[in-house]
C-alpha angles and dihedrals in degrees: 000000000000108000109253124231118264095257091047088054094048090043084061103046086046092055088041091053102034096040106020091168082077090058084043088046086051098058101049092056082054100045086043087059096044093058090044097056112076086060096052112113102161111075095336086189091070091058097047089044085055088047097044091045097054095043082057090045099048091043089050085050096047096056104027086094086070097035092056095043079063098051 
C-alpha cells in the first residue's frame, strides 16, 4: 500500500475512533468477500485483489490511531 499522507492518517483515526461502525462495516465486506472467494470461476485475481486490498485497509484502520498519536 502507498504511505498516506499525516493528515490522512490522522482523518482516518479520527473517523475509527469517532465512528467505529465504519471499522465494523469494513470487516464484514471483507468477511463477505472472503466467503465469496473459493466459488469464484470468472477472473479469481480480482477477488483475491479485493480481499487482499480490505484486510490492508482494516488493519491500517485499526492502527492508524497509534500511528497518528505518534505523528
Amino acid at each position: 500500500m502507498i504511505k498516506p499522507a499525516p493528515q490522512v492518517i490522522k482523518g482516518l483515526a479520527m473517523a475509527v475512533r469517532q465512528h467505529p461502525e465504519l471499522l465494523a462495516w469494513m470487516e464484514g465486506v471483507y468477511a463477505h468477500e472472503m466467503k465469496r472467494l473459493p466459488f469464484v470461476v470468472e477472473n479469481p485475481a480480482v477477488f483475491q485483489g479485493r480481499c487482499q486490498m480490505m484486510g490492508e485497509l482494516i488493519e491500517f484502520a485499526k492502527e492508524s490511531p497509534a500511528i497518528a498519536a505518534k505523528l
